[in-house]
C-alpha positions as CSV (number, residue, x, y, z in Angstrom):
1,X,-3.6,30.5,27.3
2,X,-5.1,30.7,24.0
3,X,-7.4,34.0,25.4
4,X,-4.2,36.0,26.9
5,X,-2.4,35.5,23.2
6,X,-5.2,36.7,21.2
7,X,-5.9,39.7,23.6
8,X,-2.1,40.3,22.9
9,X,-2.8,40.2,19.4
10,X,-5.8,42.8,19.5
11,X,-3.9,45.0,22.0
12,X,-0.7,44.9,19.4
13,X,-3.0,46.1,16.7
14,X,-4.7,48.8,18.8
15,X,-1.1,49.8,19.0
16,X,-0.6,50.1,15.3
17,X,-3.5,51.5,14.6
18,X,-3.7,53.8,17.0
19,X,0.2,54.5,15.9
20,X,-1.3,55.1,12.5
21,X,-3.8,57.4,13.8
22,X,-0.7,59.8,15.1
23,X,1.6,59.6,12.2
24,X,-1.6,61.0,10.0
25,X,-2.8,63.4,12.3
26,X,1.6,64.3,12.2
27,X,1.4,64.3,8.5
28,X,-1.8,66.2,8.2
29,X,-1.0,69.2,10.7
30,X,2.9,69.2,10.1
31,X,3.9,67.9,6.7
32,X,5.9,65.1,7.6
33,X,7.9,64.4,4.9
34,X,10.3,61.4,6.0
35,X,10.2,58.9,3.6
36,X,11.7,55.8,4.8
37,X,9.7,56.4,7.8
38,X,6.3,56.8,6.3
39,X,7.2,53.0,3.9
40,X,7.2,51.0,7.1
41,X,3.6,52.4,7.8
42,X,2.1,52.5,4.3
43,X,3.5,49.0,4.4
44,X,1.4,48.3,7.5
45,X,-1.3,50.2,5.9
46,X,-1.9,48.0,2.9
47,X,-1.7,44.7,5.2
48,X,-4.7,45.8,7.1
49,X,-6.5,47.3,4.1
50,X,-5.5,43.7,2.2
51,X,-7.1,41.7,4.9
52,X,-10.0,43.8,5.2
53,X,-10.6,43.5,1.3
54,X,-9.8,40.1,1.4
55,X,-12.2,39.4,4.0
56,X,-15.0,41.5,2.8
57,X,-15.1,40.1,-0.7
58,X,-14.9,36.3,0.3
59,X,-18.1,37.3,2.3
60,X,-19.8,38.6,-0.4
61,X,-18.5,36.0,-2.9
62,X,-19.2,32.9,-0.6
63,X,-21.7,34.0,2.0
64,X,-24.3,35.5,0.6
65,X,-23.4,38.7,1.8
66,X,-25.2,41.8,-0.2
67,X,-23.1,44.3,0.5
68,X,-19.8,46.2,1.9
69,X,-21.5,47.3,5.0
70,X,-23.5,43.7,5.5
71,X,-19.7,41.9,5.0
72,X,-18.1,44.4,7.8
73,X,-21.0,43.7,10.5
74,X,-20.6,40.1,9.6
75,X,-17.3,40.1,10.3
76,X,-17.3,42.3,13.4
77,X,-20.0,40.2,15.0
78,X,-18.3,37.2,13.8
79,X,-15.3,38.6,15.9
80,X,-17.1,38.9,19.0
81,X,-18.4,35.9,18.9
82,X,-15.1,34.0,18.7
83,X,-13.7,36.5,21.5
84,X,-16.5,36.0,23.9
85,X,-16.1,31.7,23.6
86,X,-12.4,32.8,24.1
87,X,-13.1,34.6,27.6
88,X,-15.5,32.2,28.6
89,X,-12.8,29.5,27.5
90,X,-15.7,27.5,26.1
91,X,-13.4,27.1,22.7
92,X,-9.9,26.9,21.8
93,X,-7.8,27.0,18.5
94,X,-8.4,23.3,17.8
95,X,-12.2,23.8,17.4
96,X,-10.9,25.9,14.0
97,X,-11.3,24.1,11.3
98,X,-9.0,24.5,8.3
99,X,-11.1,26.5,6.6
100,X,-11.5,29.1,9.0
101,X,-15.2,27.9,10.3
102,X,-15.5,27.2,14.4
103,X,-16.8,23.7,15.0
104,X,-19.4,24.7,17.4
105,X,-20.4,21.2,18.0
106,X,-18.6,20.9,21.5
107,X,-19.0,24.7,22.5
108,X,-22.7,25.3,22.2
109,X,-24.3,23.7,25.2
């Protein structure tokens, strides 16, 4: 259960992203110019640029991390990870702790 809603939640960002990819490719070739159109994606924009930022700088701050690129590989190889215990349904949501760490205790056998 847990798997099918987080492979919801990738496919949904796929979507946007892949959404995003059209509207610039639309703004590059074309000049789009519709402004209350183009706020709902910069909006969009600057949540996955936030998160990214966010993400990358705690790394770097709290990790250890040395750099931009070193934080991004982190994080994408973090990502698997969780996604392959998800498919193999050797974790669920519980075994994340508040802080955002997976208790591997019970899933590493």
């Amino acid at each position: 259960m847990e798997r099918d809603a987080f492979e919801r939640y990738i496919q949904k960002n796929r979507w946007h992203i892949r959404r995003l990819y059209r509207l610039r490719n639309e703004i590059t070739h074309s000049a789009f110019r519709e402004e209350k159109s183009l706020t709902i994606y910069i909006e969009q924009i600057y949540t996955y640029l936030a998160q990214l930022i966010s993400e990358v700088v705690y790394y770097i701050e709290h990790k250890g991390v040395g750099s931009v690129e070193e934080a991004c590989a982190v994080i994408l190889e973090n990502y698997r990870t969780y996604y392959e215990f998800l498919k193999e349904e050797r974790m669920q949501l519980a075994d994340i702790l508040p802080d955002g760490v997976i208790d591997i205790a019970g899933i590493v056998s």
